[in-house]
ZANUNU-304562 format. One record per residue (C-alpha): residue number from 1; residue in one letter; x, y, z. Coordinates in nm, 2 decimals. Each point is the difference from the previous one (the first is absolute). Layout:
N
NUM | A | X | Y | Z
...
This chain:
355
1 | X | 12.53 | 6.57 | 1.50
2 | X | 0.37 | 0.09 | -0.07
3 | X | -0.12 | 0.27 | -0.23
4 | X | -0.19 | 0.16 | 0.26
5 | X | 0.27 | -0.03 | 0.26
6 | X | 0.26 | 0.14 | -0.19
7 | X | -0.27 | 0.26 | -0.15
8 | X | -0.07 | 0.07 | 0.37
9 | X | 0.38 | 0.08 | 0.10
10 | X | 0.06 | 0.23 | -0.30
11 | X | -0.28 | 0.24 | 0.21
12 | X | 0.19 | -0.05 | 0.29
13 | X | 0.37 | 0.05 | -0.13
14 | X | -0.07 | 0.27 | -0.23
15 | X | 0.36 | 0.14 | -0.02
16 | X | 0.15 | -0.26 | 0.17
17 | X | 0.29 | -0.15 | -0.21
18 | X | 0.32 | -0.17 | 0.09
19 | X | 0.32 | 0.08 | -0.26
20 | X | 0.20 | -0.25 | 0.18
21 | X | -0.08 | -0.31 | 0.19
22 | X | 0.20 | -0.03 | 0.33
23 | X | 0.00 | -0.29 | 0.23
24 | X | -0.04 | -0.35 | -0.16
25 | X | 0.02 | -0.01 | -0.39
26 | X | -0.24 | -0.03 | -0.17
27 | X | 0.07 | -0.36 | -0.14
28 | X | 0.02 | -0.14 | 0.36
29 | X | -0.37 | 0.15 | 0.05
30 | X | -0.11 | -0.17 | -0.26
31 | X | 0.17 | -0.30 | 0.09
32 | X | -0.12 | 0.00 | 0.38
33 | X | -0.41 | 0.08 | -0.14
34 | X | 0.00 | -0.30 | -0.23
35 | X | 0.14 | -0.22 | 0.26
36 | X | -0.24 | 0.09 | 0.31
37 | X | -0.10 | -0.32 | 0.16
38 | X | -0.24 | -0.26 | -0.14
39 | X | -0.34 | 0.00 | 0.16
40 | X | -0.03 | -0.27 | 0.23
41 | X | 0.17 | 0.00 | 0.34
42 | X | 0.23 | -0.28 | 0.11
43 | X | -0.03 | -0.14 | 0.33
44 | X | 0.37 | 0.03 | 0.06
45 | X | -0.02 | 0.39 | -0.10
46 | X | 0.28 | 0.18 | 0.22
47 | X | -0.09 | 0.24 | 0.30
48 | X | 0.09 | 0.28 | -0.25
49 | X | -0.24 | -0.09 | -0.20
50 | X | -0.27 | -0.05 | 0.27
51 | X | 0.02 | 0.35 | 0.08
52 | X | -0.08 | 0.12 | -0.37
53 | X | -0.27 | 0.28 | 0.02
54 | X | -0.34 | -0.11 | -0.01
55 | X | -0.24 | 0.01 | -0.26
56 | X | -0.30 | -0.18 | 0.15
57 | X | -0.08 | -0.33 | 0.21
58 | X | -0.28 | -0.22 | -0.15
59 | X | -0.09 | -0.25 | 0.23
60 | X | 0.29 | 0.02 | 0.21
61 | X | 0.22 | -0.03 | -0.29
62 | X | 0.24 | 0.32 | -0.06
63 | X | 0.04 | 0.16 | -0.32
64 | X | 0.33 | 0.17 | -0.05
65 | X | 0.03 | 0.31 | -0.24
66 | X | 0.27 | -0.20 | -0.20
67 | X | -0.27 | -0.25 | -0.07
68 | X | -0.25 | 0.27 | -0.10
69 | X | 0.27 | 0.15 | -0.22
70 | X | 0.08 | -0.41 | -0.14
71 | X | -0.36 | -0.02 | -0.07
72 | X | -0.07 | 0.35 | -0.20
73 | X | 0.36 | -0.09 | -0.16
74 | X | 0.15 | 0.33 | 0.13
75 | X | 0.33 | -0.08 | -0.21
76 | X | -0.19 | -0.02 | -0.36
77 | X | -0.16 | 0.36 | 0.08
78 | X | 0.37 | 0.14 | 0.09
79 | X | 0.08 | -0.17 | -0.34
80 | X | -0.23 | 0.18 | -0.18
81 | X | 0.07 | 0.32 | 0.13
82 | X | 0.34 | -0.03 | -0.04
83 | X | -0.07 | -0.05 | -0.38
84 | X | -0.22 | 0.31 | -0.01
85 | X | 0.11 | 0.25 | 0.22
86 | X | 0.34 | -0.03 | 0.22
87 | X | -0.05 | 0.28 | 0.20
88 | X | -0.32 | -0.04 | 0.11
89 | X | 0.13 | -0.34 | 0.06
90 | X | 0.25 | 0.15 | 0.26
91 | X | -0.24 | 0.20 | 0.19
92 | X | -0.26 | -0.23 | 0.06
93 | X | 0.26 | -0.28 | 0.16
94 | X | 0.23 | 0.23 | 0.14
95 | X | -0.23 | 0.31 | 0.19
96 | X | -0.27 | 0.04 | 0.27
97 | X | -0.24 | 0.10 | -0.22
98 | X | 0.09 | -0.27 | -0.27
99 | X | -0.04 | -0.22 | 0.35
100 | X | -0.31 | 0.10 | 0.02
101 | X | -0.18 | -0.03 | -0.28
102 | X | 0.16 | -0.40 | -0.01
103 | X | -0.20 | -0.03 | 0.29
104 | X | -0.31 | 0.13 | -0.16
105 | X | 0.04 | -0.25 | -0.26
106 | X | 0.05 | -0.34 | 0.25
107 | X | -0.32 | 0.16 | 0.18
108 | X | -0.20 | -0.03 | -0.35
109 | X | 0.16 | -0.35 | -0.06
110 | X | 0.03 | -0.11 | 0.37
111 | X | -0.43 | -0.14 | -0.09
112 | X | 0.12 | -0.20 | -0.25
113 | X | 0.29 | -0.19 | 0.19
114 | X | -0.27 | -0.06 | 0.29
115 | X | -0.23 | -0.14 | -0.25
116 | X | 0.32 | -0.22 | -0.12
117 | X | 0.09 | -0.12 | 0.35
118 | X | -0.40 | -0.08 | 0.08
119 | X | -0.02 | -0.21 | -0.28
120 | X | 0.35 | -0.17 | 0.09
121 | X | -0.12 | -0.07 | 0.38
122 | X | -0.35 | -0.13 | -0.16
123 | X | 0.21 | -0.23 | -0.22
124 | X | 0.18 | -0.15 | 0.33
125 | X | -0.26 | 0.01 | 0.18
126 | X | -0.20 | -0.26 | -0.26
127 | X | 0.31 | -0.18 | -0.02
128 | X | 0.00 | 0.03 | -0.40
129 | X | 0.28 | -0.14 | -0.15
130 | X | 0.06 | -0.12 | -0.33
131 | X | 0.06 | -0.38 | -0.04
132 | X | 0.21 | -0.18 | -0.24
133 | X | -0.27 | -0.07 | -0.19
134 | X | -0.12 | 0.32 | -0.05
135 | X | 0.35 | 0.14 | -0.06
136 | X | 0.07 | -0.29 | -0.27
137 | X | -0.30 | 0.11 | -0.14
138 | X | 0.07 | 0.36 | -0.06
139 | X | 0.33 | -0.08 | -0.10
140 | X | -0.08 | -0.21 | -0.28
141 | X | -0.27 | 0.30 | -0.12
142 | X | 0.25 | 0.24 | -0.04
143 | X | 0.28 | -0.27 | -0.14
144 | X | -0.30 | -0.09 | -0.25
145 | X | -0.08 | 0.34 | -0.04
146 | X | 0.35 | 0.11 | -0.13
147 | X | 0.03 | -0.30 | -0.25
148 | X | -0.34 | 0.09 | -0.15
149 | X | 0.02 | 0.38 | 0.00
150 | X | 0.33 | 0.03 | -0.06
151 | X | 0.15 | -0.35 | -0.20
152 | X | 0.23 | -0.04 | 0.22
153 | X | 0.11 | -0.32 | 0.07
154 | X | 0.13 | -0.24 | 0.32
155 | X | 0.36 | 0.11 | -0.12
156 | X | -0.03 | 0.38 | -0.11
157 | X | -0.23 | 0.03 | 0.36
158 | X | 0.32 | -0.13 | 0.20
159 | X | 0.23 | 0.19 | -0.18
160 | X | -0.19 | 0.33 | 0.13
161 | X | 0.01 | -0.13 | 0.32
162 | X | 0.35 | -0.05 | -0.04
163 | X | 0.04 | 0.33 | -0.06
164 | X | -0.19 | 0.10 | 0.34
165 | X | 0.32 | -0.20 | 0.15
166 | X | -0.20 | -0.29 | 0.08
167 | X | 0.13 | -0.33 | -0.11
168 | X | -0.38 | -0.26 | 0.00
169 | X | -0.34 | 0.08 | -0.02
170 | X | -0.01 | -0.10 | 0.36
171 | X | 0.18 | 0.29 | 0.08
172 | X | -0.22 | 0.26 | -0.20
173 | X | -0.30 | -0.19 | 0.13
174 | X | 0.12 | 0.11 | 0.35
175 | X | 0.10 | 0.30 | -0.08
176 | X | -0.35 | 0.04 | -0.17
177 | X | -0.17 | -0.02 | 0.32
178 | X | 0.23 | 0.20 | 0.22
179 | X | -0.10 | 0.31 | -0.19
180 | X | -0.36 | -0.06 | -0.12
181 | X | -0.08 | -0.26 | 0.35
182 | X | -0.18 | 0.32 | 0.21
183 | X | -0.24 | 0.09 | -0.35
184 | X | -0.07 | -0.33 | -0.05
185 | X | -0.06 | -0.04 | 0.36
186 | X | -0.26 | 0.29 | -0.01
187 | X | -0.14 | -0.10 | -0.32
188 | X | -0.10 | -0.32 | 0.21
189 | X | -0.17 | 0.18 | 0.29
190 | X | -0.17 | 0.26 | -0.27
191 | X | -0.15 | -0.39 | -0.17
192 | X | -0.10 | -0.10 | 0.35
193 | X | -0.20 | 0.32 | 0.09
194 | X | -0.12 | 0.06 | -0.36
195 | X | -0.12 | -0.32 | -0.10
196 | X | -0.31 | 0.07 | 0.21
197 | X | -0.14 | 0.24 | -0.25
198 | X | -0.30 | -0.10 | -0.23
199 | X | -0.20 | 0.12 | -0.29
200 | X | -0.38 | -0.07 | 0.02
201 | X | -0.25 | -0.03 | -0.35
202 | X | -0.20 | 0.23 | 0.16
203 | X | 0.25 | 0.27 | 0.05
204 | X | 0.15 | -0.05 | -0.34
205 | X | -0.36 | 0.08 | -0.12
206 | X | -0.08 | 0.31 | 0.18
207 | X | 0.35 | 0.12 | -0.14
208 | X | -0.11 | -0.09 | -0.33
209 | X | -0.31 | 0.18 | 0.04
210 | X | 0.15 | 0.31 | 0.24
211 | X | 0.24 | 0.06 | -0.24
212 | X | -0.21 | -0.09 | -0.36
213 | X | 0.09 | 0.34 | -0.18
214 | X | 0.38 | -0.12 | 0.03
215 | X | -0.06 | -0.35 | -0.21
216 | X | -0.11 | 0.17 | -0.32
217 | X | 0.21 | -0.05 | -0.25
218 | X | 0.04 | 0.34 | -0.23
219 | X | -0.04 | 0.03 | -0.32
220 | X | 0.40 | -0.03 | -0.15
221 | X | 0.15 | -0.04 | -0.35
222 | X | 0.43 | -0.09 | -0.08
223 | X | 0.08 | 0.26 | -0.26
224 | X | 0.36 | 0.09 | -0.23
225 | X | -0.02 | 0.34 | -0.18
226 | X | 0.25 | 0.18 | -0.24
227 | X | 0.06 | 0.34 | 0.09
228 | X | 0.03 | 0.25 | -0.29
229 | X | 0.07 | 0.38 | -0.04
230 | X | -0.17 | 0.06 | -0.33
231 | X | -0.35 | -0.16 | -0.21
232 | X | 0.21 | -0.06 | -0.27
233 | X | 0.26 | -0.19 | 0.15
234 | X | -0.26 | -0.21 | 0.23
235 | X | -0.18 | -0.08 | -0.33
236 | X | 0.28 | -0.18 | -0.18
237 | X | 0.08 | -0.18 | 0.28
238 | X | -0.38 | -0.14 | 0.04
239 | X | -0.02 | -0.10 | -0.36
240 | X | 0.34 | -0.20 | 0.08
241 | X | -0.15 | -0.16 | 0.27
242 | X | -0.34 | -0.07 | -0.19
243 | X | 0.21 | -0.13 | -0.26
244 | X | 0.16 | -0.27 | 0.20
245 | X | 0.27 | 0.15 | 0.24
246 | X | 0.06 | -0.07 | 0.33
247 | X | -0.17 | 0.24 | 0.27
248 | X | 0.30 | -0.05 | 0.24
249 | X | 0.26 | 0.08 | -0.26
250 | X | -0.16 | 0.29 | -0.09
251 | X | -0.03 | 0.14 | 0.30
252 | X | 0.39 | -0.06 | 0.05
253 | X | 0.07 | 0.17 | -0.32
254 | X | -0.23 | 0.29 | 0.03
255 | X | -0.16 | 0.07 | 0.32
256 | X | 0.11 | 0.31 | 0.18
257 | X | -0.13 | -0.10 | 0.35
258 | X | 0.15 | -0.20 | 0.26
259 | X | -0.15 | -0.31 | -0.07
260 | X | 0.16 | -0.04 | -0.32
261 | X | 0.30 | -0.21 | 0.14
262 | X | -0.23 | -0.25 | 0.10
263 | X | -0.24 | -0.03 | -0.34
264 | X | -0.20 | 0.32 | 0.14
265 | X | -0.17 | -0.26 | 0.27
266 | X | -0.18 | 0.25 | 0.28
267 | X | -0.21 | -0.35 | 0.17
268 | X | -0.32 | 0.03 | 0.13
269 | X | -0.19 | 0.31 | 0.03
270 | X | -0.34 | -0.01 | 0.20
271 | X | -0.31 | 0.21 | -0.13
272 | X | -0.03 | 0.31 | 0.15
273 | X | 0.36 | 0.07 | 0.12
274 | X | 0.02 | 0.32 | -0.01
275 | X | 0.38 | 0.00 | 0.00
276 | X | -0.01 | -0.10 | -0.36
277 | X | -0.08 | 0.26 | -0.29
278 | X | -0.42 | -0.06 | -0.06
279 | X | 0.03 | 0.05 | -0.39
280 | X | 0.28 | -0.28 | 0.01
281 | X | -0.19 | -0.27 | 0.24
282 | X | -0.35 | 0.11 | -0.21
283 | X | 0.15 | -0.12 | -0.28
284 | X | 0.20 | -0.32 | 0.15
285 | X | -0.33 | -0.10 | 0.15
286 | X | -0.18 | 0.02 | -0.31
287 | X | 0.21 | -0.28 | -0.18
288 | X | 0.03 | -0.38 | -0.01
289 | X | 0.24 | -0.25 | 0.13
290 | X | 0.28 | 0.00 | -0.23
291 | X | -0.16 | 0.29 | -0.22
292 | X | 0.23 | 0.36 | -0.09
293 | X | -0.21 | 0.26 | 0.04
294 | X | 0.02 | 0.27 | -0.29
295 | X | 0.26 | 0.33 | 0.08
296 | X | -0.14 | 0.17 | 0.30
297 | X | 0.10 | 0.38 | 0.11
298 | X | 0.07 | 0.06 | 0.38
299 | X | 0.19 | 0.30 | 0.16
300 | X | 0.30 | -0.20 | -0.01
301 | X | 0.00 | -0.05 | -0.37
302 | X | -0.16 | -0.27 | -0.27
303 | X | 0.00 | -0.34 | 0.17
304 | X | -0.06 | -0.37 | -0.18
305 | X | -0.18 | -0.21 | 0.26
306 | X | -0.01 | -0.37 | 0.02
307 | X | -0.18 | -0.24 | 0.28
308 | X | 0.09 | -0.35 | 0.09
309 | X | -0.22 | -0.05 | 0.27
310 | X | -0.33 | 0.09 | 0.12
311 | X | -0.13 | -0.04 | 0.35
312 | X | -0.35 | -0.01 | 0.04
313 | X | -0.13 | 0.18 | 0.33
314 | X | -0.12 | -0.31 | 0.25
315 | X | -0.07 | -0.04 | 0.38
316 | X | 0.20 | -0.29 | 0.12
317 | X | -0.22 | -0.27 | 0.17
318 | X | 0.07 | -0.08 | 0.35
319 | X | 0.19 | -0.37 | -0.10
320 | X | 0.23 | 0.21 | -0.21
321 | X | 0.12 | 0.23 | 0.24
322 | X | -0.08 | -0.24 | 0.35
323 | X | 0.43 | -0.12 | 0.03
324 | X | 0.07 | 0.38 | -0.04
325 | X | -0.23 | 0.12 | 0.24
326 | X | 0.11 | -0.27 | 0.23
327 | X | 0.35 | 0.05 | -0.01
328 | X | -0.07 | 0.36 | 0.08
329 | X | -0.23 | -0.07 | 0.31
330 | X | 0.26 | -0.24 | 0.13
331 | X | 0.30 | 0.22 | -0.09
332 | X | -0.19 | 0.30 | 0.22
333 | X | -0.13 | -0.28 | 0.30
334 | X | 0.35 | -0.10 | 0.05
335 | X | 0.16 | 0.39 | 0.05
336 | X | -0.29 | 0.04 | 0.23
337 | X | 0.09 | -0.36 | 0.19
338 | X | 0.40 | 0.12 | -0.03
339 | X | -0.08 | 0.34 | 0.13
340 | X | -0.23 | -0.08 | 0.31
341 | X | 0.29 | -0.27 | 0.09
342 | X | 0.27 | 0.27 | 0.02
343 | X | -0.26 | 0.22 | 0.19
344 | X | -0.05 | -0.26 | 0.26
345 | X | 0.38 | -0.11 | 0.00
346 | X | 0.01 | 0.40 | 0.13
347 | X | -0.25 | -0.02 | 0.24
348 | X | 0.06 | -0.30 | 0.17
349 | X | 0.44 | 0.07 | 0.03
350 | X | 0.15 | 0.23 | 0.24
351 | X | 0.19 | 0.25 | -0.23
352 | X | 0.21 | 0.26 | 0.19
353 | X | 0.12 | 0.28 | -0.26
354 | X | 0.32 | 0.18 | 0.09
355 | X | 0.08 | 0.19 | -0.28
């Protein structure tokens, strides 16, 4: 979306460039962008900030264009700009017209922050918290987590919090939950709404069945080859390999393709991929597992072929494929449950837009 704002300003300011900057540096700018207020609005906010412009009112509640600009992280974008293209930079936060196309860009954002603020009421209004429990819980996950991923242990974990400039794991558990508390949150109410979703045999079946041509398994083979620019050369090299040598090596040594850095290993090539030279695959086809074909001529050259593996076509049988197609059905269910929910969150709020 940032490319296409700033694409969309280019049209507009053609041959509008600034050689100097006058008013605040540009330092400051930055500075006061990357520090626009947080989201949320305190109940003690001042009268000044009362009287913020509006962005919308959902549900009575106001939205204030400096939380719209908190939420689509205003301060990263004038970041990025800055690092691409100062000027452009100076025009956009300093003119009408740059004025105007910011406004442009909250109005394509301003959905999402509804969306946000819906889902934050719906969250209040369920009275979904998280309990110690549950926040001991994930806690110990992600503790767990970093000693199995990582290694770490109990005292190279504290020393990285220490370096966070907190002093107990107390402290990072807290601090833990003060920046992930409103996903986690959400991540709860998603589990509440979604957990209703269920797969049936019978629709697993008439997938299966619907959708039969995509559970045949083609036809494939793992092939190496060894590229070579002349007969000659590519028929020393085969009587090395017949006499003992190592396909991999040889390819190393003397392959001129790509592959050659890894042992000329090209994986697994279906019948009939027509990406593939058909002299080449005719002949790769041909052979056993493990056998080297003979010296085989292609447009590319003379090529020594070699397959490890050989996939027999198949049609997988419903109990093979039944905890795939499941998965699928639910995955697709619960965006269908998740999207009707937001629909109805719309429909039933009162969302006043004032952008």
């Amino acid at each position: 979306m940032i490319k296409i704002l700033i694409q969309k300003f280019r049209r507009r300011v053609d041959l509008m460039r600034f050689k100097k900057f006058k008013g605040i540096g540009l330092f400051l700018l930055v500075l006061v962008l990357i520090t626009i207020p947080v989201m949320a609005a305190q109940e003690d906010e001042s009268q000044e900030e009362k009287q913020e412009v509006i962005a919308a009112i959902v549900n009575g509640e106001e939205l204030t264009v400096n939380q719209l600009d908190s939420f689509i992280n205003l301060g990263k974008f004038a970041q990025q700009l800055y690092q691409t293209d100062q000027d452009l930079m100076k025009i956009i936060f300093t003119t009408e017209v740059g004025q105007d196309v910011l406004n442009e860009y909250r109005k394509v954002k301003l959905e999402g922050f509804i969306n946000a603020v819906l889902l934050d009421q719906e969250i209040k209004n369920r009275n979904i918290v998280l309990t110690d429990e549950e926040k001991d819980e994930i806690f110990n996950n992600q503790i767990a987590g970093l000693k199995e991923n990582e290694g770490a242990t109990d005292e190279e974990i504290l020393d990285s919090i220490k370096q966070m400039g907190l002093n107990s794991m107390e402290e990072y558990k807290e601090f833990l939950f003060e920046r992930l508390g409103d996903q986690l949150l959400l991540a709860k109410l998603q589990k509440e709404i979604l957990d209703t979703a269920s797969v049936t045999d019978e629709e697993i079946e008439n997938y299966y069945n619907d959708n039969i041509d995509s559970m045949e398994q083609v036809e494939q083979i793992k092939t190496s080859h060894i590229l070579l620019e002349n007969e000659e050369m590519a028929n020393q090299v085969l009587n090395q390999i017949n006499n003992g040598a190592d396909f991999a090596e040889m390819a190393r040594e003397y392959s001129v393709d790509n592959s050659a850095k890894n042992g000329g290993n090209l994986g697994y090539i279906k019948k009939g991929d027509k990406n593939w030279d058909q002299d080449f695959t005719e002949a790769a086809f041909a052979l056993d597992e493990n056998e080297v074909s003979d010296v085989v001529k292609t447009q590319f050259g003379y090529h020594i072929i070699k397959v490890f593996d050989h996939v027999e076509e198949k049609t997988y049988q419903l109990e093979e494929v039944k905890d795939e197609i499941e998965g699928e059905l639910l995955n697709n269910k619960r965006q269908e449950i998740w999207n009707q929910f937001i629909l109805d969150l719309h429909e039933n709020a009162e969302i006043e837009r004032k952008l």
